[in-house]
C-alpha angles and dihedrals in degrees: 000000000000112000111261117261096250082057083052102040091040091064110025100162110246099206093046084057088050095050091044096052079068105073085043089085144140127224135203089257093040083059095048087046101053096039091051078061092060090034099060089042094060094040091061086051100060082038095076101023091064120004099033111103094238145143119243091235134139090235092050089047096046105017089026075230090297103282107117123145117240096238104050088044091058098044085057096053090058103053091047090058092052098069117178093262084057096058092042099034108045102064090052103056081056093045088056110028103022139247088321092108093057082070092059079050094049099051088071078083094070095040112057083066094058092047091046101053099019127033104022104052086065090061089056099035094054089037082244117176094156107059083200098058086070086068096063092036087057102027124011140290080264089061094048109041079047094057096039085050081064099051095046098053087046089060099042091049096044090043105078083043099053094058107034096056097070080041094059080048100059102036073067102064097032115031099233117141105277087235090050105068100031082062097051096048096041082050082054088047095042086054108043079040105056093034097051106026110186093355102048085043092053098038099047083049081061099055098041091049099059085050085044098055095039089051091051101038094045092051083051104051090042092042087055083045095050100053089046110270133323087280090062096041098056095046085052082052100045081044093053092044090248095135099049114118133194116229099173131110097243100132082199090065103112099218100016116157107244091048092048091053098035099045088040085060099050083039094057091031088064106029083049119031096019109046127089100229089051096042095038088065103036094060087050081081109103096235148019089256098058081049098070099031089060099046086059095050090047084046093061087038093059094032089050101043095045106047085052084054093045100049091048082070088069098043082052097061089037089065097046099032090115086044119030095193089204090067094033083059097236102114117038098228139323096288089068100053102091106056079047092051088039083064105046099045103044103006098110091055104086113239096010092093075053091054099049091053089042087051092053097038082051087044086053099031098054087051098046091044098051086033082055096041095048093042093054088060099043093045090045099044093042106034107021119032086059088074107036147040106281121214122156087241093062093033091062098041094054090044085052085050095049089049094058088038090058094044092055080052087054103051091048095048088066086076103060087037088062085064095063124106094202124023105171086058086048089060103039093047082055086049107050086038088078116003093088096046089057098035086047103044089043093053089050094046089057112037105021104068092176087074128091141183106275090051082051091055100049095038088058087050099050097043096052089044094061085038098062092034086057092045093047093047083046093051091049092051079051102055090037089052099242079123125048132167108200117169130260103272119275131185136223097187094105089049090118089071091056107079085217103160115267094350099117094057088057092048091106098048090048092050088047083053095054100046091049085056097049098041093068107084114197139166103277103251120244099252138142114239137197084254102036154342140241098178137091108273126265143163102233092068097048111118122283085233092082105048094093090055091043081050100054095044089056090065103045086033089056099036099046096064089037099052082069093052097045096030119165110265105261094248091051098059101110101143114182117220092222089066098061130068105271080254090064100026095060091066096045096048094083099062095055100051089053087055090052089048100055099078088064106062100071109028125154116268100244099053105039085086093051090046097050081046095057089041096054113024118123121266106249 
């Protein structure tokens, strides 16, 4: 049995820290690489705020007028979606609880169809740029000013974190305060980002993401290389436990695979089709059908990019499976991992620890800058033009005002987020508090006819109120210990192979360690672990994984009985067709053009020429 981790954390040698902290270290051409990064952001940035031949229009700054190339579109989708905590967090959920996330990955697979042929079409066919417009075309204003609230507290509260995680990277490898340097690089985003609104936001994306993919790919190949090959790797990871999957139906099992692949679904389904800085850019294509041609390309990108950055999880703990630097106390937890595997892998090619960082800051800074872009028009178009003249001009100029606002926030709010114990909960909690209202009121809006604005009120009440009833019980087991994660075992008893700087002097005090932890022998607690439970079942230790579906059922399991209760009145059910997914429209479509067709059975004689005449007369 591994030591506990109060024996660990009690006697973290000093002098191993110091001597680790050396190999967590900046060159001259990391610097240069990392700088040409910002560089190039900002450079695109001034590109299209100054030199570009544009209108200063709304539409150019948000829609960049609707003219956007598929490719570049998708590539930028991507790399939105691969936020910093992504690239640092991911390998190390599979380093410590095994190949499960690759199933949430996975589930991107399932999704791009539904959008395609669900959820998208409506936002052309309705000449939608605002997702959250729909809401108040099928419902009501109430439905929509309740789902963009939510929208904007999410981003406000998710801002500050996307960019101080690869912050608190780099202050790693290089010793800069940690402030400094998230101020320096928000100022970079603010700036690329108000000068070139939508095509500064999606250029710069382009050029993040190939640094991102050749970052990723490369600590891949060399990690494989380094272990001794991708046979060795996978029999260090079947020895370690790192391939087992959980096929059950136990909702409490942390990574099981149904929750993996449903909650991946609700989770696309909402970072992707639902949210304002995704939607925002894929109706800037100029058609439905670039549409879809850019959502499957921004399927296999994600698809591509993640399970790269999943599976780097397992070559991590193949390459340490003799020497888990965590125990050993070398490294302070699992987020942390990856900068350390970063350097031992690659640190002693030049430029490639620059890369790496480049590739985390891009990762962040793609995600800050469309979350900026896309909160400034919503925030504008919802909150502010009631209440003023609007011009473009103007329009423009307030939205440029808001991004930098909202910057300054970003860069103050690092400061609160430092004081976080666990960075990547707190983000998920915000996540699942919301996700399943708006994937569930969406889908509602566009496949159930029956249900109407007040049921969509009251079903997006009820369903963030158990939510949150759910989140808040969960957090209190937590903290009572009735639910406890604790990783997949790991060993340290091969650490004298690992030239870790000052490990193998503290071998004996580690071992000592070890044998104090499995000598007390105790009744096994009643907890719920990520594996497994032996306690009575509730839902409020169910997986985390699955608060995005619960959240999805409670609207439709709260609208559909009382869309019998508060049904339309007979004579007020004109649906139009527009409004509906094309599997539902096309069924509507019929009813309206009868009705259309009423007036004219029994017109007066002496207009029914001029009717037929008005009706079909030629377009000049």
């Amino acid at each position: 049995m591994s030591p506990t981790p109060s024996f660990i954390e009690a006697t973290k040698p000093t002098v191993m820290m110091e001597n680790t902290n050396k190999i967590f270290s900046f060159g001259p051409v990391d610097y240069i690489v990392f700088a040409i990064m910002l560089m190039v952001s900002a450079g695109i940035g001034v590109y299209f705020g100054f030199f570009s031949k544009s209108k200063n229009t709304t539409e150019e700054y948000l829609m960049g007028g609707k003219k956007m190339k598929t490719l570049p579109i998708a590539i930028s989708l991507v790399a939105s979606q691969l936020s910093g905590i992504a690239i640092m967090s991911v390998p190390s959920e599979n380093y410590s609880f095994g190949i499960g996330y690759m199933f949430m990955v996975s589930s991107v697979v399932l999704v791009i169809p539904i959008l395609n042929y669900i959820i998208v079409p409506v936002f052309y066919n309705n000449n939608i740029t605002n997702c959250y417009e729909y809401l108040q075309l099928r419902f009501n204003k109430w439905t929509r000013k309740l789902i963009t609230g939510t929208f904007v507290v999410s981003a406000l509260l998710m801002l500050p974190v996307f960019m101080f995680v690869p912050s608190l990277a780099f202050a790693q490898v290089t010793g800069i305060n940690i402030h400094l340097i998230n101020t320096i690089v928000c100022s970079i985003c603010i700036f690329y980002t108000m000068l070139g609104g939508i095509k500064a936001v999606v250029w710069t994306d382009v050029v993040q993401a190939g640094i991102m993919i050749t970052s990723v790919v490369l600590v891949a190949f060399l990690g494989v290389n380094k272990v001794g090959g991708l046979g060795k790797v996978l029999d260090l990871a079947e020895e370690g436990g790192r391939l087992e999957l959980y096929f059950g139906f136990d909702p409490r099992v942390r990574n099981s695979v149904m929750g993996m692949v449903s909650g991946g679904v609700c989770l696309w389904i909402g970072h992707i089709g639902l949210n304002q800085s995704c939607v925002q850019r894929i109706v800037s294509l100029p058609s439905l059908e670039n549409a879809k041609r850019s959502l499957i390309i921004t399927g296999i990108g994600i698809l591509i990019i993640l399970l790269f950055n999943s599976f780097t999880g397992v070559i991590m703990f193949a390459r340490y499976a003799g020497c888990d630097p965590i125990l050993a106390g070398i490294v302070e937890k699992a987020d942390k991992m990856v900068p350390f595997f970063v350097q031992d892998i690659v640190g002693h090619l030049r430029g490639m620890p620059g890369i790496f960082i480049s590739c985390v800051f891009s990762a962040a800074l793609s995600t800050m800058s469309a979350t900026l872009n896309s909160l400034a028009g919503v925030a504008y178009f919802d909150y502010i033009k009631p209440f003023i003249r609007h011009t473009d001009a103007r329009a423009n100029a307030i939205m440029k005002l808001f991004v930098v606002a909202m910057g300054c926030y970003c860069i103050a709010g690092g400061f609160l987020v430092e004081q976080f114990s666990s960075i990547l909960q707190t983000i998920l909690t915000i996540i699942a508090l919301n996700t399943g209202a708006v994937v569930g009121v969406f889908t509602l809006g566009m496949l159930v006819p029956r249900v109407n604005g007040k049921v969509a009120i009251a079903s997006i009440g009820v369903s963030m109120a158990i939510m949150l009833w759910i989140i808040g019980n969960a957090q209190m087991r937590f903290k009572s210990g009735a639910i406890k994660y604790d990783p997949l075992p790991t060993r340290i008893d091969e650490c004298e192979n690992y030239n870790f700087y000052g490990l193998i002097q503290n071998r004996t005090t580690l071992s000592s360690l070890e044998n104090t932890a499995t000598s007390t022998s105790e009744p096994p607690p009643l907890v719920t672990t990520a594996f497994g439970s032996n306690r009575p079942f509730s839902i409020y230790e169910i997986s985390f994984y699955w608060y995005q579906v619960i959240g999805t059922l409670l609207v439709w399991l709260t609208a559909i009985p009382l869309s019998y209760v508060w049904s339309k009145p007979h004579g007020d059910e004109k649906l139009d067709p527009k409004l509906f997914s094309p599997i539902i429209g096309r069924f509507l479509d019929q009813q309206p053009r009868e009705m259309e067709s009423m007036p004219l059975k029994t017109p007066h004689p002496s207009l029914a020429g001029e009717n037929l005449k008005i009706t079909f007369s030629p377009k000049e």
